[in-house]
VOBA-1610 file (N, C-alpha, C; in pm, whole numbers, padded with zeros to 5 digits, always signed):
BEGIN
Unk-00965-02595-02086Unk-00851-02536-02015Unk-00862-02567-01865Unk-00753-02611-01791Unk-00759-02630-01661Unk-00740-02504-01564Unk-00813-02524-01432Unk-00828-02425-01333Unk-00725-02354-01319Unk-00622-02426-01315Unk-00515-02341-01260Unk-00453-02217-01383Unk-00443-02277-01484Unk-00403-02206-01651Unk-00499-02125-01648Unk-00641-02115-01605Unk-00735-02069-01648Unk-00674-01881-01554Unk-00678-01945-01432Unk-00624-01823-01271Unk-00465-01785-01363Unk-00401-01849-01368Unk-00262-01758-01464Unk-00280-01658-01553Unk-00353-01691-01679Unk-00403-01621-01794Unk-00491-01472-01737Unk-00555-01575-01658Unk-00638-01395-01596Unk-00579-01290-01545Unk-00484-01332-01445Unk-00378-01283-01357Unk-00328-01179-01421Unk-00234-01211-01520Unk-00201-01187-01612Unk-00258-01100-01712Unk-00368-01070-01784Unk-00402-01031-01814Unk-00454-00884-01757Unk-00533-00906-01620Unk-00594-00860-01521Unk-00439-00745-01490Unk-00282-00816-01438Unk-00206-00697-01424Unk-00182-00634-01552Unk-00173-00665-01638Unk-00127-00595-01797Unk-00255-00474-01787Unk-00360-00474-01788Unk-00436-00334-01790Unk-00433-00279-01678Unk-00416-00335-01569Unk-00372-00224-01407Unk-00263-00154-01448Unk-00131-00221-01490Unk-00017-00161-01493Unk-00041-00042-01642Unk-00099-00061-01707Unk-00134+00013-01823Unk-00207+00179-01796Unk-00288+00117-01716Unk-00415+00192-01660Unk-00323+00272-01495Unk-00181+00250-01490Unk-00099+00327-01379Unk-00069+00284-01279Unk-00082+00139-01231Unk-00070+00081-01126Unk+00098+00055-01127Unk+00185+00052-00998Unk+00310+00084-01026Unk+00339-00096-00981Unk+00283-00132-00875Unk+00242-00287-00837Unk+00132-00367-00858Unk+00153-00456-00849Unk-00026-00552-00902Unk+00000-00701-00795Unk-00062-00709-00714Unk-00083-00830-00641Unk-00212-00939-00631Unk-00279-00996-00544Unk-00399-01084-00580Unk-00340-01175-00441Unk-00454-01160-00338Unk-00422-01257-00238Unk-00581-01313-00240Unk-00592-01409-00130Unk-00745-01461-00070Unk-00771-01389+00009Unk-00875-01306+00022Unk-00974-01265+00093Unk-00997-01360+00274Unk-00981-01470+00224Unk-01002-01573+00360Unk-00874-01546+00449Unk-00795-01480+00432Unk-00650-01412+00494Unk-00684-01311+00530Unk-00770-01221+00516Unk-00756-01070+00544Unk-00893-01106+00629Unk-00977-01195+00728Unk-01083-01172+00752Unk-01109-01061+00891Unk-00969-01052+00975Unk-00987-00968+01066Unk-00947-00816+01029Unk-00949-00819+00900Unk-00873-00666+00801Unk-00983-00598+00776Unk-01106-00692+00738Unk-01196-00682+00668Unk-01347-00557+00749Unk-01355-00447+00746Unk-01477-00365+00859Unk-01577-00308+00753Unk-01706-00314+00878Unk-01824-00247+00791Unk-01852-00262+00666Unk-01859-00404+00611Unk-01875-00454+00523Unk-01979-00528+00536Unk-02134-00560+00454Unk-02196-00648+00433Unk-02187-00748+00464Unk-02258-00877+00476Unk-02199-01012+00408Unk-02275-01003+00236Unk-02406-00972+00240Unk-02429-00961+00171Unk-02293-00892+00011Unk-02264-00786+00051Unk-02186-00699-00032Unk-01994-00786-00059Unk-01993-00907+00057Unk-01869-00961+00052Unk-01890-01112-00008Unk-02037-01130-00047Unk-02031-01303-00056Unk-01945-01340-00180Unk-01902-01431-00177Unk-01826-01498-00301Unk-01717-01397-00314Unk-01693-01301-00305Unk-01554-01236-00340Unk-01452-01312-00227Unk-01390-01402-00286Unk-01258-01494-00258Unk-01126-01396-00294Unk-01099-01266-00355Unk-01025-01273-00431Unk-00991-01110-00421Unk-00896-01071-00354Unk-00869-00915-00326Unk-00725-00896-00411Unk-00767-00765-00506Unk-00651-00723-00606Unk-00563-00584-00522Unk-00439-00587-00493Unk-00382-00522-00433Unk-00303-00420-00527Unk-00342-00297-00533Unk-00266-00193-00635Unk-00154-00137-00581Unk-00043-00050-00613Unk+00019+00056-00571Unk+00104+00154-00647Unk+00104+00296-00644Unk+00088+00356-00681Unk+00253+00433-00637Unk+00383+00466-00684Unk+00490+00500-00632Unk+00461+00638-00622Unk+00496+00720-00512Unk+00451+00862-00471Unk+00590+00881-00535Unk+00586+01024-00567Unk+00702+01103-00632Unk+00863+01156-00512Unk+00900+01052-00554Unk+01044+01081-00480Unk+01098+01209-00468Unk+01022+01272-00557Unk+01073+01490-00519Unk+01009+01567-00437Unk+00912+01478-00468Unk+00802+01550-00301Unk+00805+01531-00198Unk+00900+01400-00168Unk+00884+01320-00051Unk+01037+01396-00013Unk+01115+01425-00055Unk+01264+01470-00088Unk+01234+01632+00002Unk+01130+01700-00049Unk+01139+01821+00040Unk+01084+01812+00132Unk+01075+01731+00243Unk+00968+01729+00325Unk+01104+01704+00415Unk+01050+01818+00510Unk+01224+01830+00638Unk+01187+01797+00785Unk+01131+01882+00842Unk+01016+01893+00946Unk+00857+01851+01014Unk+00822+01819+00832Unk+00710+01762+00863Unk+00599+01776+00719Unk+00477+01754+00741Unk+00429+01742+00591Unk+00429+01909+00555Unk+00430+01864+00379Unk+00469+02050+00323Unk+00333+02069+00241Unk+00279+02145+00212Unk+00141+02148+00152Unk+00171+02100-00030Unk+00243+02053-00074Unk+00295+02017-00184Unk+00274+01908-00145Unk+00287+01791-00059Unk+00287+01666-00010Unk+00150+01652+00025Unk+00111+01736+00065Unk-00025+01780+00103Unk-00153+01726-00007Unk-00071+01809-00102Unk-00181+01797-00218Unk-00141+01643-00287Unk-00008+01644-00329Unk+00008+01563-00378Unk-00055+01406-00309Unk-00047+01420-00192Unk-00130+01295-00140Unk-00261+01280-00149Unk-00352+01382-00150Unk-00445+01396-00235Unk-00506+01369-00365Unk-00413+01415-00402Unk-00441+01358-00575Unk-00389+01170-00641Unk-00309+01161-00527Unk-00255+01009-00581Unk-00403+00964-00544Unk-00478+00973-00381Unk-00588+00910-00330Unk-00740+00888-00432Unk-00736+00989-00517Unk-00815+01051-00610Unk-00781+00922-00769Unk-00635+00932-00815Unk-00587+00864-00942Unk-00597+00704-00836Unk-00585+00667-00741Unk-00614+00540-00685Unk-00723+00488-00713Unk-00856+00582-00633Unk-00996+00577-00650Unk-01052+00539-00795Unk-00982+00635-00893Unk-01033+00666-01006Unk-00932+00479-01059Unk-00887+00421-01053Unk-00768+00313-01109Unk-00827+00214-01055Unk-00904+00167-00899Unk-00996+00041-00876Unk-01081+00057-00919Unk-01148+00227-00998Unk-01307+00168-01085Unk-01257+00147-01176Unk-01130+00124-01217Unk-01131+00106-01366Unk-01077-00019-01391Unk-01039-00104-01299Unk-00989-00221-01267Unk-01096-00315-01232Unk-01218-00257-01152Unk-01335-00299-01162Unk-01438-00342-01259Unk-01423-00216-01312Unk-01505-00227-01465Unk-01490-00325-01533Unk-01348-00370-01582Unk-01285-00467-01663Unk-01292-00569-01617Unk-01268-00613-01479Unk-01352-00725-01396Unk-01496-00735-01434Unk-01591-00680-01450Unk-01754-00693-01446Unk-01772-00697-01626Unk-01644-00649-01683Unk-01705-00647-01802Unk-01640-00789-01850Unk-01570-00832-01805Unk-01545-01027-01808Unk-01633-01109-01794Unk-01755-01030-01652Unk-01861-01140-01642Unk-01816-01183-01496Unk-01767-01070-01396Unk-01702-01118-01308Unk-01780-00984-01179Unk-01793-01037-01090Unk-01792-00865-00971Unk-01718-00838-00904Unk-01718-00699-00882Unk-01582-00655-00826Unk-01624-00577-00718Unk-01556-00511-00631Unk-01598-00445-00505Unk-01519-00374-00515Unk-01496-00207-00573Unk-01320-00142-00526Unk-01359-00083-00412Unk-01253-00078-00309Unk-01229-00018-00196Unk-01167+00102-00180Unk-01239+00182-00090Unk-01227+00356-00082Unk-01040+00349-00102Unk-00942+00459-00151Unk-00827+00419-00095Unk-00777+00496+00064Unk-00856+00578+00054Unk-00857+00685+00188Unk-00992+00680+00240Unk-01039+00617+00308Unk-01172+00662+00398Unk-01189+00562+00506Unk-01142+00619+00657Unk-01218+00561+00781Unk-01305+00580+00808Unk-01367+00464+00862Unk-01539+00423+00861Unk-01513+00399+01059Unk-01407+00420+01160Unk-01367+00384+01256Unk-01260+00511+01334Unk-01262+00613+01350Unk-01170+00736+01359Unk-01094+00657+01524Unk-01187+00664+01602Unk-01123+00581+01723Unk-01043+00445+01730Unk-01058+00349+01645Unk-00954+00242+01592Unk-00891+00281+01507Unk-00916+00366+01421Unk-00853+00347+01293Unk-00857+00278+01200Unk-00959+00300+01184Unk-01038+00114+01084Unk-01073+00169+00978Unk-01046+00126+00819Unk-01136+00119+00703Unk-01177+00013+00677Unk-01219+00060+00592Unk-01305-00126+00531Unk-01239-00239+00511Unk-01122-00169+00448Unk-01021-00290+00396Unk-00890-00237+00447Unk-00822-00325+00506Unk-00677-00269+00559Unk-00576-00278+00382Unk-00546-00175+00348Unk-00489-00246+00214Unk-00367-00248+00250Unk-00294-00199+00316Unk-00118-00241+00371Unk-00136-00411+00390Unk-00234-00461+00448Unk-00256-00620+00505Unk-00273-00714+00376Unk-00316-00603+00309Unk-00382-00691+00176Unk-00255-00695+00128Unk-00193-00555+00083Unk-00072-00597-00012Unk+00044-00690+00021Unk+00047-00708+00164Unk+00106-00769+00235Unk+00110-00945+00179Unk-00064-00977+00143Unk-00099-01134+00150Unk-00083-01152-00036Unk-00091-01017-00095Unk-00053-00998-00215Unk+00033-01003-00263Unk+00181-01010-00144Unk+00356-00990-00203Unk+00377-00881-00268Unk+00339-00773-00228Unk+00337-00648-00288Unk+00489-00611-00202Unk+00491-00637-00031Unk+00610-00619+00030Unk+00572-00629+00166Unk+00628-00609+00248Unk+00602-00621+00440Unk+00545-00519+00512Unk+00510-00552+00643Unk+00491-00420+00726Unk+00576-00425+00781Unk+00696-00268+00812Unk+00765-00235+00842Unk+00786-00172+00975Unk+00901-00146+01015Unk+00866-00130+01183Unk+00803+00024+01196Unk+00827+00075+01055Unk+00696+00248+01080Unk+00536+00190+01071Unk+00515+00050+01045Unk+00360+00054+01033Unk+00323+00074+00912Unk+00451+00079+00821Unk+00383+00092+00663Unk+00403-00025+00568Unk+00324-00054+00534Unk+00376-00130+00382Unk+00519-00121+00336Unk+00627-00229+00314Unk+00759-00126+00241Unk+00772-00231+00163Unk+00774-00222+00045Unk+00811-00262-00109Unk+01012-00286-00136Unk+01013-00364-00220Unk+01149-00393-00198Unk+01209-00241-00309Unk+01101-00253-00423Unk+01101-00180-00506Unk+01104-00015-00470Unk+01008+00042-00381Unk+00990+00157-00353Unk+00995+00185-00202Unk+01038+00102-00095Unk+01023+00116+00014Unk+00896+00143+00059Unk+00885+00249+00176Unk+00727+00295+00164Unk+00687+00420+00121Unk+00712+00432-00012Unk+00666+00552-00117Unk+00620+00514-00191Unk+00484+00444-00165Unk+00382+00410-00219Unk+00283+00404-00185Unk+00105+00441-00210Unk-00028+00481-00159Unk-00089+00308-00227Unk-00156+00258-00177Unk-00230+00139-00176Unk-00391+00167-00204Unk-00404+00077-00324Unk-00565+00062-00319Unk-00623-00110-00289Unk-00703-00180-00295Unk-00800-00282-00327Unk-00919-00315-00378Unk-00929-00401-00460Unk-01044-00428-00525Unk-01083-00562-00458Unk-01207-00625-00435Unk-01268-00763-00381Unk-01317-00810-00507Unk-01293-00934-00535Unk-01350-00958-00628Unk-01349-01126-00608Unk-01471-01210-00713Unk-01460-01334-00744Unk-01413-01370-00857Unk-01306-01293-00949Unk-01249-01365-01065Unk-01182-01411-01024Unk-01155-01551-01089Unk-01078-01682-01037Unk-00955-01647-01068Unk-00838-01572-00976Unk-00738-01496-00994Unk-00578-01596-00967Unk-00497-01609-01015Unk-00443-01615-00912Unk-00359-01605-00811Unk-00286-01643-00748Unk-00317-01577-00600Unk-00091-01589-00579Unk-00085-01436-00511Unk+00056-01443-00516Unk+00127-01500-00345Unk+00218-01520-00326Unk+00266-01554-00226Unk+00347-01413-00134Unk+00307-01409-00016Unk+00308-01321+00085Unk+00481-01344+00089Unk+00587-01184+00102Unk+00747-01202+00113Unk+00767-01207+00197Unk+00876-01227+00269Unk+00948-01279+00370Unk+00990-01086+00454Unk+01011-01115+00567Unk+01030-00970+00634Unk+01156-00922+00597Unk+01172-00833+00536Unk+01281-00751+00452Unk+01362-00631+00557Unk+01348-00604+00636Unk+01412-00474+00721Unk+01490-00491+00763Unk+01527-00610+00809Unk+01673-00700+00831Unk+01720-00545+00953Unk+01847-00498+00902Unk+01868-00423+01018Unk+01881-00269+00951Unk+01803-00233+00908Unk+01753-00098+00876Unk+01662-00066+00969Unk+01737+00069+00992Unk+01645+00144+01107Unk+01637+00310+01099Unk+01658+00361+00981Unk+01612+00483+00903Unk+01487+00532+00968Unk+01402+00456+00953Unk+01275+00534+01001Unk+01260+00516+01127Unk+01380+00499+01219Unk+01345+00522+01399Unk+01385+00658+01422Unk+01458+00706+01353Unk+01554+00870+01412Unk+01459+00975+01295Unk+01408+00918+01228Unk+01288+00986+01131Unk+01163+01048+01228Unk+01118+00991+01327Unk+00987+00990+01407Unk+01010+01076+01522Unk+00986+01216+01515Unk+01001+01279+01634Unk+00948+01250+01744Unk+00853+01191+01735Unk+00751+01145+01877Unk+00833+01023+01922Unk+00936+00945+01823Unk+00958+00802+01889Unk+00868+00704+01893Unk+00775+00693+01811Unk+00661+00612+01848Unk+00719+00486+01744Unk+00785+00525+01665Unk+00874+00395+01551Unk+00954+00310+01669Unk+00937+00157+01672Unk+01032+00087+01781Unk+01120-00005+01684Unk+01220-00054+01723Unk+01285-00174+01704Unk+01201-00290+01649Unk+01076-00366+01690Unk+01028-00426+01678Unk+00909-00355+01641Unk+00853-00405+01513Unk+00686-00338+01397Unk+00580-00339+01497Unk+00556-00471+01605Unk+00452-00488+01665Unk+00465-00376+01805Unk+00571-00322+01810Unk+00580-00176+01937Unk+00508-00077+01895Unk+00475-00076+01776Unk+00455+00069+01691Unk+00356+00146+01798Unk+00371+00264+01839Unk+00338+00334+01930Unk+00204+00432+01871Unk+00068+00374+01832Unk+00009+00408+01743Unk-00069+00578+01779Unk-00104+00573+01912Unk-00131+00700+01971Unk-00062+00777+01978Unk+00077+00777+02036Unk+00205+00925+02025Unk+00226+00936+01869Unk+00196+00826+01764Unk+00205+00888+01603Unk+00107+00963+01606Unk-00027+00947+01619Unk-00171+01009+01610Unk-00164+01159+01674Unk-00094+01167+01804Unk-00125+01304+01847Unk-00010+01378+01811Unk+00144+01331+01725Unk+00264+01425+01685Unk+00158+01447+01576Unk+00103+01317+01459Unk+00036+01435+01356Unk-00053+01543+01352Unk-00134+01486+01450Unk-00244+01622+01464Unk-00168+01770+01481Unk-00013+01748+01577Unk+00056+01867+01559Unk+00103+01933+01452Unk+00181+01811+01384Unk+00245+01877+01287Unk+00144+01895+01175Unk+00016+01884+01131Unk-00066+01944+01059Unk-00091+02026+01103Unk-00103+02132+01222Unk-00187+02227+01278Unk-00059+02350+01200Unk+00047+02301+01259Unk+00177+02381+01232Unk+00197+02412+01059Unk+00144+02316+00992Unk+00175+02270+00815Unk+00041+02372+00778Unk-00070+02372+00866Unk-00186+02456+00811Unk-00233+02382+00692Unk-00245+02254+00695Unk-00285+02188+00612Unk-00432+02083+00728Unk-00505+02078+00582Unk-00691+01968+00687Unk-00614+01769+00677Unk-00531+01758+00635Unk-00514+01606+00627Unk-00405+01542+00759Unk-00463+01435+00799Unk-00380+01366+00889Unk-00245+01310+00832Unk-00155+01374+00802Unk-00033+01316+00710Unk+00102+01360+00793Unk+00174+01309+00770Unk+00332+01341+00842Unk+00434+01322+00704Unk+00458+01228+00696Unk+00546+01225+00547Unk+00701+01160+00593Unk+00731+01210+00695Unk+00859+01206+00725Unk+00891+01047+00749Unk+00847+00924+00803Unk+00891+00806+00809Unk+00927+00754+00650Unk+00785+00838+00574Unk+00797+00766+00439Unk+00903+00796+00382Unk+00945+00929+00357Unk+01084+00974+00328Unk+01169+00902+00318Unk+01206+00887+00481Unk+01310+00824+00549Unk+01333+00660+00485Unk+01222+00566+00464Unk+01181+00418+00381Unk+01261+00428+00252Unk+01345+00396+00229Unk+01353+00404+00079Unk+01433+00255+00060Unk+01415+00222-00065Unk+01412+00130-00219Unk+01563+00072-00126Unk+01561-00083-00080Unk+01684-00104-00091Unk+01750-00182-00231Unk+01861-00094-00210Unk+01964-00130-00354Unk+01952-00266-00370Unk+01953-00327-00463Unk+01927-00521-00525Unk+02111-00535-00513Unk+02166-00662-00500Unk+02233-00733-00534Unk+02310-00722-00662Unk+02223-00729-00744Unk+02299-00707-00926Unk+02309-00557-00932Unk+02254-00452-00889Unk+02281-00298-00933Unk+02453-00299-00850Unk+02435-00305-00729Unk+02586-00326-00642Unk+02658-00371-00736Unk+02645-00495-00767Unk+02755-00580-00795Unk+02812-00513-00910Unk+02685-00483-01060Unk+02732-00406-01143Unk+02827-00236-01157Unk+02768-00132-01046Unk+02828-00081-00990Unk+03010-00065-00963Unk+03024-00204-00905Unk+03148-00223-00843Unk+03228-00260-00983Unk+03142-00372-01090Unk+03275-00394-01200Unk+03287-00299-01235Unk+03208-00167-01289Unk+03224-00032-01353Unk+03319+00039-01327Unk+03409+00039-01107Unk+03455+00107-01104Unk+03612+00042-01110Unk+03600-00095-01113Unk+03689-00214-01115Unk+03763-00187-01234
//
């Protein structure tokens, strides 16, 4: 069987038990793309993993739906527990990697190793990004064509000979929902303005106020949502035609 048939079949295979096992997206970029993404990592613990699996996980559109002011302890938890079914979904995506005969590396889906940058190990918005999972958006989030950004991200590193999806084109065109979403204003016109400190110190507020321990806001994500496709419109319109 040739290299390339060999990286399809796996691919393939590899998303059929993610998506089984709860993954709502399944991507696969090179590792050699994400090298400035990449913190507090080995070399040892990174050699030969060429090959980062990008998960995602659609957060519940009813939770995200009551959130008015700021995060609600329902959002609270619930972000919690997706971080937890993430964690628990790259060991299990792992496993099945190692039990091929392959190693895998899953990556925390919540844990900074960097509180003053803001650094984890693995940027997985960057990853899903090189994965075609969807873009970074001018809130600084991941946004999916499918779910906007109501979705939590994991990664796995790995050397199964995967292969490898193509990074989408910038989708936000002229949506700007999540600028009048951001009480601080720290959301700009342009993704690379993103005002990363006035986000950092509105959340620390609006958690103090929520009486909740997590750095979360909720409200840009809200605001992100799923743009309508082409064929739902179009179908739509003969219905009322």
């Amino acid at each position: 069987m040739d290299t390339r048939k060999n990286e399809i079949i796996l691919h393939e295979q590899l998303q059929k038990f993610a998506t089984q096992e709860g993954a709502s997206l399944f991507g696969v970029a090179k590792t050699s793309a994400l090298k400035d993404r990449i913190n507090a990592l080995s070399k040892q613990a990174l050699e030969g993993l060429d090959r980062a699996v990008s998960l995602a996980f659609h957060l519940s559109d009813r939770v995200l739906e009551d959130i008015t002011g700021g995060p609600t302890k329902l959002y609270f938890f619930h972000y919690q527990r997706v971080n937890v079914l993430l964690d628990e979904l790259s060991l299990k995506v792992a496993n099945f990697i190692q039990s091929h005969g392959w190693q895998a590396l899953p990556i925390p889906a919540s844990q900074i190793v960097d509180w003053e940058k803001q650094l984890a190990h693995v940027s997985h918005k960057h990853a899903a990004v090189q994965a075609g999972l969807g873009w970074i958006g001018r809130n600084n989030l991941l946004v999916s064509s499918q779910f906007g950004s109501r979705q939590r991200l994991t990664t796995i590193l790995t050397d199964m000979p995967l292969k490898t999806d193509e990074p989408m084109p910038w989708g936000c065109g002229d949506c700007q929902a999540c600028l009048s979403s951001c009480p601080s204003k720290s959301i700009k016109e342009r993704p690379e303005d993103f005002d990363h400190v006035g986000c950092y110190h509105m959340i620390k507020d609006l958690v103090k106020k929520a009486g909740i321990s997590q750095n979360i806001c909720g409200l840009c994500v809200k605001a992100c949502r799923p743009k309508r496709n082409f064929t739902t419109e179009s179908a739509e319109n003969t219905e009322k035609n």
